[in-house]
C-alpha positions in Angstrom: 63.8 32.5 -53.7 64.8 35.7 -52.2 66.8 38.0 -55.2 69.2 40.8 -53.9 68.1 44.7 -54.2 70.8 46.9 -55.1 71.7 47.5 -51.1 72.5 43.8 -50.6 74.3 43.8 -53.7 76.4 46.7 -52.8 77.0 45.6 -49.5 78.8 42.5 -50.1 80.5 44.0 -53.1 82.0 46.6 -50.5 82.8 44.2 -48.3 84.3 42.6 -51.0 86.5 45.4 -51.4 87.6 46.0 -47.8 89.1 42.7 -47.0 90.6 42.7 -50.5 92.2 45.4 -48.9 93.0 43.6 -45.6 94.0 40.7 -47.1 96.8 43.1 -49.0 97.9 44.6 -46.3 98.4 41.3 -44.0 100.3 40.2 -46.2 102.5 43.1 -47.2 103.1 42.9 -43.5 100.9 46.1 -42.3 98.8 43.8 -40.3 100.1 41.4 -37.5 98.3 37.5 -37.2 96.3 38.7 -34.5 94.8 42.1 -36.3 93.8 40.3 -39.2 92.6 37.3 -37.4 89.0 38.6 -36.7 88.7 40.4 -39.9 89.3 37.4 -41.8 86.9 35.6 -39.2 84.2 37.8 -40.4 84.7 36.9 -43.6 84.7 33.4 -43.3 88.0 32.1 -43.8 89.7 30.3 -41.3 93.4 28.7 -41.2 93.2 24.9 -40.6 95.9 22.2 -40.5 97.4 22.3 -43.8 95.4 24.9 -45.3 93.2 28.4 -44.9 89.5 27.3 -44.9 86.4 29.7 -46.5 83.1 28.9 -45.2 80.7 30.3 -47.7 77.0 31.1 -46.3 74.0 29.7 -47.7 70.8 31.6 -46.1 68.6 29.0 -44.7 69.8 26.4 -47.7 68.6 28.0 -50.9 70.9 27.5 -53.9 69.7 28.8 -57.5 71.3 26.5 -60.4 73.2 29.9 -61.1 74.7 29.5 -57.6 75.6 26.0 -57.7 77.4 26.3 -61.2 79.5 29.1 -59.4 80.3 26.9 -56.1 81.6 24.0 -59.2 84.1 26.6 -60.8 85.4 27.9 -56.9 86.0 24.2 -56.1 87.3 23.5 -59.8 89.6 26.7 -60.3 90.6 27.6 -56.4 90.1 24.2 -54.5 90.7 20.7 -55.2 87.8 20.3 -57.1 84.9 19.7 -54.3 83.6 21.2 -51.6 82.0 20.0 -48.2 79.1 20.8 -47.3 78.2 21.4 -43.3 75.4 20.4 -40.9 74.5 24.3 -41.0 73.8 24.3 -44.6 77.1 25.8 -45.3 79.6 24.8 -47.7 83.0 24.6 -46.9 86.1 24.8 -49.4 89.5 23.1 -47.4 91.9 24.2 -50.0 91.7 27.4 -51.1 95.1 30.0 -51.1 95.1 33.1 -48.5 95.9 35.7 -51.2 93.3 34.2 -53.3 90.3 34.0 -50.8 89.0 37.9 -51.9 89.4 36.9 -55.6 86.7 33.7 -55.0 84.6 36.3 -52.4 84.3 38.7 -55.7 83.6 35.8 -57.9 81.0 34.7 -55.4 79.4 38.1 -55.2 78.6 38.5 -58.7 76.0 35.2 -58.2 74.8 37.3 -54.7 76.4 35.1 -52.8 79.1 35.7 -49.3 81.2 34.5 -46.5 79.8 37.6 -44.2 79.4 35.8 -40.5 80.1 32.5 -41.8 82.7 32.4 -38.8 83.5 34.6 -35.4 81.7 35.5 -32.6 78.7 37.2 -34.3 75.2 36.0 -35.4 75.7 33.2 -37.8 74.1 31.6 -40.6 70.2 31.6 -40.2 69.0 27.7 -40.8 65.7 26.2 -41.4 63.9 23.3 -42.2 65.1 21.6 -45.7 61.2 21.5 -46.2 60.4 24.4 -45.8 57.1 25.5 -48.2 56.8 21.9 -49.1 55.6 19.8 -45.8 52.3 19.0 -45.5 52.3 19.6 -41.7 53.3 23.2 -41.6 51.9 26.1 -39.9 53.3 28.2 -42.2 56.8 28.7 -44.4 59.4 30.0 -42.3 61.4 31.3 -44.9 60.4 34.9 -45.1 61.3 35.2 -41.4 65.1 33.8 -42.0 65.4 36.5 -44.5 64.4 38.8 -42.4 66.6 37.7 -39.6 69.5 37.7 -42.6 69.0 41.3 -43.1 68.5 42.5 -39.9 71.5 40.2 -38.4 73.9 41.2 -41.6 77.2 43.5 -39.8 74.7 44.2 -37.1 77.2 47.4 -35.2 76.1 45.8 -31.9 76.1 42.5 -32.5 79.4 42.2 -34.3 81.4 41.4 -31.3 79.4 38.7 -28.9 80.7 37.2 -26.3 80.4 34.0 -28.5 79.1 33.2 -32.0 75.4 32.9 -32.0 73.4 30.4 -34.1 69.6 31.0 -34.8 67.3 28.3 -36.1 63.5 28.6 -37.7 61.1 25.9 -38.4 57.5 26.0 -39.2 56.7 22.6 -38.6 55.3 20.6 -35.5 58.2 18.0 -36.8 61.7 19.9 -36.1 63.8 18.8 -39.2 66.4 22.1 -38.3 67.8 20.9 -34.5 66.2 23.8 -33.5 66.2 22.9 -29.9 70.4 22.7 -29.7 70.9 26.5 -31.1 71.1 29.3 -29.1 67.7 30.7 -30.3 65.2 28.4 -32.0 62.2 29.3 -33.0 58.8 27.8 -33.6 55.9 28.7 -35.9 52.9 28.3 -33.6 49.4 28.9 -33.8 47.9 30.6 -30.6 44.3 29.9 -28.5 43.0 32.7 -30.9 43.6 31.2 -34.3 47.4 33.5 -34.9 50.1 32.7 -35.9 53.6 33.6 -33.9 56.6 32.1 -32.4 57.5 29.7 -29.2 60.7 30.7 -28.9 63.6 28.8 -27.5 67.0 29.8 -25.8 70.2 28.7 -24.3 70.3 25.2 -26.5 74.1 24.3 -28.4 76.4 21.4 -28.5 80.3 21.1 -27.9 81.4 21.1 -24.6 78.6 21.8 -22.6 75.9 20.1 -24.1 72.1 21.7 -23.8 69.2 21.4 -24.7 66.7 24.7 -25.3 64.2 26.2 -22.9 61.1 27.7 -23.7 61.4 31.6 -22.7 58.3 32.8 -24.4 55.3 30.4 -25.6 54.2 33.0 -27.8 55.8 36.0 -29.7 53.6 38.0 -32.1 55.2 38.1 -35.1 55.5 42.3 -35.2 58.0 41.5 -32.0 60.3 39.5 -33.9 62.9 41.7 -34.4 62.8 43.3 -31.0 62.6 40.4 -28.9 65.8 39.4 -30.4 67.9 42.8 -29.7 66.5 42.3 -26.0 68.0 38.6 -25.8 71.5 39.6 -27.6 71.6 42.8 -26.2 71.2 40.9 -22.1 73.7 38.6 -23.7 76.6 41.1 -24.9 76.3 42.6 -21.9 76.6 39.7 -19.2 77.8 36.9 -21.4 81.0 35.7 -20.3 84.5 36.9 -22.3 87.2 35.8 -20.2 86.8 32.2 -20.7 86.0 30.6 -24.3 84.3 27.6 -22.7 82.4 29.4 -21.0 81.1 32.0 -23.2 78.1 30.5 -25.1 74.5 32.1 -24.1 73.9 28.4 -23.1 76.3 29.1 -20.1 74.5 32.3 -19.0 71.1 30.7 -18.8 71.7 28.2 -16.9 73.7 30.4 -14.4 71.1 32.7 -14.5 68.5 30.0 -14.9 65.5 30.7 -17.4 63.6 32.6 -14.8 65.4 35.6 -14.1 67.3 35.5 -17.5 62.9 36.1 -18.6 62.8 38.3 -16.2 65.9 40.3 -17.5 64.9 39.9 -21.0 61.4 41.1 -20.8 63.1 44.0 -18.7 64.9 45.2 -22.1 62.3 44.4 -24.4 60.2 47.2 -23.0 62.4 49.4 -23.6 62.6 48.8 -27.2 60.0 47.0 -27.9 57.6 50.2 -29.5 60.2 50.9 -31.9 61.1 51.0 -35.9 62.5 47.4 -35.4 58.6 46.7 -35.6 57.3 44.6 -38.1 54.4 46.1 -39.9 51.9 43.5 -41.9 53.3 45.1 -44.9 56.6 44.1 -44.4 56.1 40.8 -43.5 54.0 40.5 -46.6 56.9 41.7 -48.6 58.9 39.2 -47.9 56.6 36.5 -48.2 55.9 38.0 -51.8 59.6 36.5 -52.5 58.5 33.0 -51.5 55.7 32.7 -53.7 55.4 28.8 -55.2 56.6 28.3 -58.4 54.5 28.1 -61.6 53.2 24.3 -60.7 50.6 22.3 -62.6 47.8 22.5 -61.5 44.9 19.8 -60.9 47.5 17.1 -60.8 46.4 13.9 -58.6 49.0 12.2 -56.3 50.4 9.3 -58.6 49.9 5.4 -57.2 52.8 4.7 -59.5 53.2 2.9 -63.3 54.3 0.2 -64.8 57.5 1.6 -64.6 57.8 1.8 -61.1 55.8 -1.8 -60.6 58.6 -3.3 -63.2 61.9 -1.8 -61.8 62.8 -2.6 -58.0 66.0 -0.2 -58.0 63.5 3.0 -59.1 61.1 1.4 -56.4 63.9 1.6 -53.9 65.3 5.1 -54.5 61.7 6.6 -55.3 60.7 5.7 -51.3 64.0 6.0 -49.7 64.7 9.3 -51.1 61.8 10.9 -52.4 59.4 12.6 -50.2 55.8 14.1 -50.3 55.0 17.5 -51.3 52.0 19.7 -50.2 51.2 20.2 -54.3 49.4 17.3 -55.7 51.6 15.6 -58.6 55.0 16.2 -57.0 57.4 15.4 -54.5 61.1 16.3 -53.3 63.8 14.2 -54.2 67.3 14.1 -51.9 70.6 14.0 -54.0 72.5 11.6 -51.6 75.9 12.9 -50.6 76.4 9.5 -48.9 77.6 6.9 -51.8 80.2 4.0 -51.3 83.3 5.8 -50.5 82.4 9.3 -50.4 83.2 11.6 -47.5 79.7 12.6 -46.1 78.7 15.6 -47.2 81.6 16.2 -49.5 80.2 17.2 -53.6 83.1 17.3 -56.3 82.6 20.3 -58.9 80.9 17.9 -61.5 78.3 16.7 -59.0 77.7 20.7 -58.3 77.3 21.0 -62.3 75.3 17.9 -62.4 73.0 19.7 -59.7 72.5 22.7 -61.5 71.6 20.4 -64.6 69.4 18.5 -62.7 67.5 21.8 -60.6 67.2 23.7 -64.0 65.4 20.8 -65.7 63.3 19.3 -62.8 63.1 22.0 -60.4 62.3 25.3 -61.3 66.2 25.8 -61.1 66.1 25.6 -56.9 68.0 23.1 -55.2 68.3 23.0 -50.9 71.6 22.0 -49.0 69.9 20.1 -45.6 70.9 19.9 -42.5 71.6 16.0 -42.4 74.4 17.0 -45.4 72.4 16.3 -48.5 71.3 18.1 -51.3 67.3 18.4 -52.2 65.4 19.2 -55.5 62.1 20.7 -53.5 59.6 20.8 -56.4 59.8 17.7 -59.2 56.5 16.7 -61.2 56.1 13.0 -60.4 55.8 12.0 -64.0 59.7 13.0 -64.2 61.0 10.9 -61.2 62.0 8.1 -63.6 64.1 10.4 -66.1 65.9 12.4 -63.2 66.3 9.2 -61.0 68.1 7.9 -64.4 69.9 11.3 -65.0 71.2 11.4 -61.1 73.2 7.9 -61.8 76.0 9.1 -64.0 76.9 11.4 -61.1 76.8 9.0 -57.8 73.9 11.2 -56.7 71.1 8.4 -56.6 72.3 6.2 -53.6 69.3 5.0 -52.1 70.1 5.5 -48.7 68.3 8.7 -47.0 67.2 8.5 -44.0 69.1 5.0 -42.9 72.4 3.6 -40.8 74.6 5.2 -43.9 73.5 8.6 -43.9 75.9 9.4 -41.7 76.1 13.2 -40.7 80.1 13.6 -40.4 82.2 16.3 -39.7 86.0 16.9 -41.5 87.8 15.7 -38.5 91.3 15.1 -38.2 91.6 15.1 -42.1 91.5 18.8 -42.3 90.5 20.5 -38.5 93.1 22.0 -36.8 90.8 21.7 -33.9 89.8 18.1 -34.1 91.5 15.2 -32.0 90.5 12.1 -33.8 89.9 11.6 -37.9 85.9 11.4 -38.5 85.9 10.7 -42.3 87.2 7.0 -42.2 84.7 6.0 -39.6 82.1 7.1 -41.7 83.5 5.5 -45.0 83.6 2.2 -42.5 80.0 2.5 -41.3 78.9 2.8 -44.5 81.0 0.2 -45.7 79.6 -2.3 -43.3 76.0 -1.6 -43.8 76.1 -1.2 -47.7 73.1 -4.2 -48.4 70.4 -2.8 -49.1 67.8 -5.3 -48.0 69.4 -5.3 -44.4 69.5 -1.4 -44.3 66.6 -0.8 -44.7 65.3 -3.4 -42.5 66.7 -1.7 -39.8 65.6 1.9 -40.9 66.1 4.8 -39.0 68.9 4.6 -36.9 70.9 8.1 -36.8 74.5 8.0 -36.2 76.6 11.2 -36.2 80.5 11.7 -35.7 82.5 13.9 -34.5 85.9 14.5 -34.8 86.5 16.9 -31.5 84.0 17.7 -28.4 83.3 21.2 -29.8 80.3 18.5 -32.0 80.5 19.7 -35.2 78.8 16.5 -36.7 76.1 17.0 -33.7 77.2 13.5 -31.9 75.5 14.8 -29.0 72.0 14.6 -30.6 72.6 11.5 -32.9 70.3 7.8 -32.2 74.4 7.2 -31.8 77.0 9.3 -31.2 80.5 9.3 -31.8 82.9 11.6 -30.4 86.6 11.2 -31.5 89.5 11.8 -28.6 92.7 11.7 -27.9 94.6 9.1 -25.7 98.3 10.2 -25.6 98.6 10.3 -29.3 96.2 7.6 -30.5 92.6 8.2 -31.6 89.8 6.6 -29.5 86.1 7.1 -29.7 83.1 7.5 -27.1 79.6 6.2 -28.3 76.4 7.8 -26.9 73.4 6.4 -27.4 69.6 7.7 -27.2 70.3 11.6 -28.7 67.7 13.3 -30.7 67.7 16.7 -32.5 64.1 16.4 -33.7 60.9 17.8 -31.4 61.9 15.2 -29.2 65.1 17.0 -28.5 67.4 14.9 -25.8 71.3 14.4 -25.3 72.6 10.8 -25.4 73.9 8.9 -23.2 77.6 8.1 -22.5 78.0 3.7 -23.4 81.1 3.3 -21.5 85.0 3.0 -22.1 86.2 4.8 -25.3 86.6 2.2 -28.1 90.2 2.2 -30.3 89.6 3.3 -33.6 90.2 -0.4 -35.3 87.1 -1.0 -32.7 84.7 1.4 -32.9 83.0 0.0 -36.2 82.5 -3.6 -34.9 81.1 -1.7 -31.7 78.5 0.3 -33.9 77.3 -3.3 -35.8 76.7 -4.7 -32.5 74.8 -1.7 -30.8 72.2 -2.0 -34.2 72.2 -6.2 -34.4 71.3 -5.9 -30.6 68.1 -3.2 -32.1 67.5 -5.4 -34.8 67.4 -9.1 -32.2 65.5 -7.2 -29.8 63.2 -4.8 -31.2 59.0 -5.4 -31.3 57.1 -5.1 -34.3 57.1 -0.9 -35.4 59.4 -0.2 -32.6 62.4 2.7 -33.4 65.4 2.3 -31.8 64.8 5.4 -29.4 61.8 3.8 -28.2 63.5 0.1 -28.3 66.4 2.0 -26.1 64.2 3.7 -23.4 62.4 0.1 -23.1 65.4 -1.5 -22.9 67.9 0.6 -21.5 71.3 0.6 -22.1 73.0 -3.1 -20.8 71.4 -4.9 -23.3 73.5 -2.7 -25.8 76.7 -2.0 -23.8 77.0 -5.8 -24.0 76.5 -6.0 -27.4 79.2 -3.3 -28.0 82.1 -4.6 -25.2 81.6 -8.0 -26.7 83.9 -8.2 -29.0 86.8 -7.1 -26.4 85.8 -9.2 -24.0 86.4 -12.0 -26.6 89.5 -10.6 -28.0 91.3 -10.2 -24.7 
């Protein structure tokens, strides 16, 4: 894991300082709602519809034990006693008091952790793949590259006022486990004709309104150019990018009015003005960063296990160890997911004794590292196989060891109605349904992989756009309702889903979901998904399936 020098450390520490400062003066009165609005935008904290918000940023996922023990005593002392954590590897606290939101930055600080860019129209949190330095099929671990996009992103003075916020994601992978393709720059770790290693680098891609998907605008970016390749995107983007009209304002918006050709054209334009500059990355650099992702200590000359008795002898281990364990590049180990998805839990939502219980669990198993993932999940990245059984037991006095990853009830939620002041439509009881619907086991898994992501407002927080199936809440004079998509992927095979029909009522939109997956299940061939069961199909066979039920009931 990457450890602050003493200039990160004093850097949030001052900025610790200044909106302590701020928040004094707003509310002394010295500063009207709309002056402190940004400030307290740039330091995460939002106001939401019955209480202030913080988002706290984790860089690219990584959480020390250290840092988890701290998120348990912000949620346990200045929150309700949990936090939520986001689709952007964030965590989110809903409950938090104004004049106390400098206190839990300075109590966050001390463990170097922030809220810096966490919110307002600046470069957000840097993501990545959840297996990052772990999967088997990568070109190479992204992680150095996030951190340097962390430092060079961090209170950027031209960047610190876009047209838009501005979300960058990094994976190293030929599978994209980081919805790379749906941020507004993604970038791939590719290996050119010659044998090097750089980026393909994607732009324009985002969710809410305007749904797009990325475009390729450079197949491949030596990795010295990193930095300034960037500066020429944002700096063609602060300049033309649209601030008259919030809908409007995304760098999705300006490529496609541009269109990818001359938006190139413009780019490459700036970069060569720039490009031969101290923004250069230099091997050394690169190589001190990569010195801070070094593996762990691992043991060594371990075989892969073909499991024990153990495993032959207790069908529940069996289950959890292959729905939520996964390989691992280092013989003898695997990663293991920390479900956030049990019986009646809010997806994505970790009380302060599951955050302790983490801690616990990363110190003894993990080298003390645990991973927040993009699907809303926690992940141990580095446990010897020979201690699956003991932390599988150790994760069941928590609710952390539902055997669900990767199935109909990993839902991938956003807060909704329940807390957004944004949202039109709750999201959290139509997950709690789902989930509710689909909790045997035998039948879950028999269905496997079908993705379903909700959304409590079109700005998509809970990604419906990209999801197998999509739910998108709205509002019909008063009443919550809810559009399905189907046929959404944010993986390599990035694509927007398609629109079912009609909006189902919220006592509906449940039945309507079991039908759309029985119809998979009746209709599927052997080893078919249900993306490739859909495009074979198209969608009437499922749009029956779904209006079914009304047309019976009325």
């Amino acid at each position: 894991m990457y450890r602050y020098d003493e200039h990160d450390q004093r850097l949030i520490e001052e900025r610790v300082t200044e909106f302590s400062q701020q928040t004094r003066r707003f509310l002394d009165g010295d500063l009207s709602e709309d002056q402190f609005r940004s400030l307290r935008l740039m330091n995460g904290l939002y106001v939401e519809r019955f209480a202030p918000m913080l988002r706290v940023a984790i860089p690219y996922g990584e959480l020390s034990a250290t840092q988890l023990r701290k998120l348990a005593y912000v949620a346990r002392t200045y929150d309700r006693g949990y936090g939520h954590f986001t689709t952007r590897q964030n965590i989110q606290f809903n409950w938090p008091e104004l004049e106390k939101a400098p206190e839990i930055l300075q109590q966050l600080a001390e463990v170097q952790m922030h809220a810096i860019q966490s919110s307002g129209n600046c470069i957000r949190n840097t993501t990545t793949d959840h297996l990052a330095g772990i999967a088997a099929d990568e070109i190479e671990d992204p992680r150095p590259y996030c951190e340097i996009i962390r430092q060079w992103s961090t209170l950027h003075p031209e960047f610190s006022f876009l047209p838009r916020k501005f979300k960058i994601a990094v994976t190293g992978s030929a599978r994209d486990r980081a919805a790379s393709q749906v941020h507004d720059i993604g970038l791939h770790l590719v290996k050119n004709a010659a044998g090097e290693t750089g980026f393909q680098v994607y732009v324009g891609g985002g969710q809410g309104r305007t749904p797009v998907i990325g475009v390729v605008i450079r197949e491949f970016l030596p990795k010295a150019d990193l930095l300034t390749y960037f500066e020429a995107i944002l700096r063609v983007f602060n300049l033309l990018g649209r601030r008259d009209n919030i809908y409007k304002a995304r760098l999705k918006i300006l490529v496609r009015s541009l269109g990818i050709r001359r938006f190139r054209k413009m780019v490459n334009e700036e970069w060569q003005h720039i490009r031969e500059t101290s923004l250069q990355l230099d091997q050394r650099e690169i190589d001190r960063m990569i010195e801070h992702f070094r593996d762990p200590p691992f043991v060594k000359g371990l075989a892969a296990s073909s499991g024990d008795l153990e495993l032959i002898r207790n069908p529940r281990f069996r289950r959890w160890l292959t729905q939520n364990t996964v390989a691992h590049r280092q013989a003898g180990y695997r990663a293991v997911f920390l479900s956030l998805k049990a019986p009646g839990q809010a997806p994505g939502d970790i009380t302060a004794e599951q955050l302790d219980a983490a801690a616990d669990l990363a110190e003894r198993y993990s080298f003390g590292e645990a991973r927040t993932t993009h699907t809303q999940n926690l992940l141990l990245p580095h446990v010897l196989e020979a201690d699956l059984f003991e932390l599988w037991k150790a994760t069941q006095a928590f609710a952390l060891d539902t055997p669900n990853i990767g199935t109909v009830t990993d839902v991938i939620c956003c807060p909704g109605l329940d807390f957004c002041s944004l949202a039109n439509a709750t999201a959290i009881p139509v997950a709690l349904e789902i989930n509710r619907r689909f909790a045997d086991l035998d039948s879950l898994y028999d269905i496997g992989d079908v993705q379903i992501k909700i959304s409590g407002c079109m700005n998509a927080c809970g990604h419906h756009h990209v999801a197998h199936i999509g739910v998108l809440g709205v509002d019909k004079k008063g009443e919550e309702w809810y559009q399905l998509t189907l046929g959404g992927s944010a993986s390599e095979d990035a694509r927007l889903g398609r629109r079912l029909g009609p909006a189902f009522a919220k006592k509906d939109v449940a039945d309507a979901i079991q039908r759309i997956v029985e119809t998979y299940v009746a209709l599927r061939r052997r080893g078919e998904s249900f993306l490739q069961a859909l495009d074979r199909l198209g969608l009437e066979p499922f749009k029956q399936g779904a209006y079914s039920l009304l047309r019976k009931s009325s």
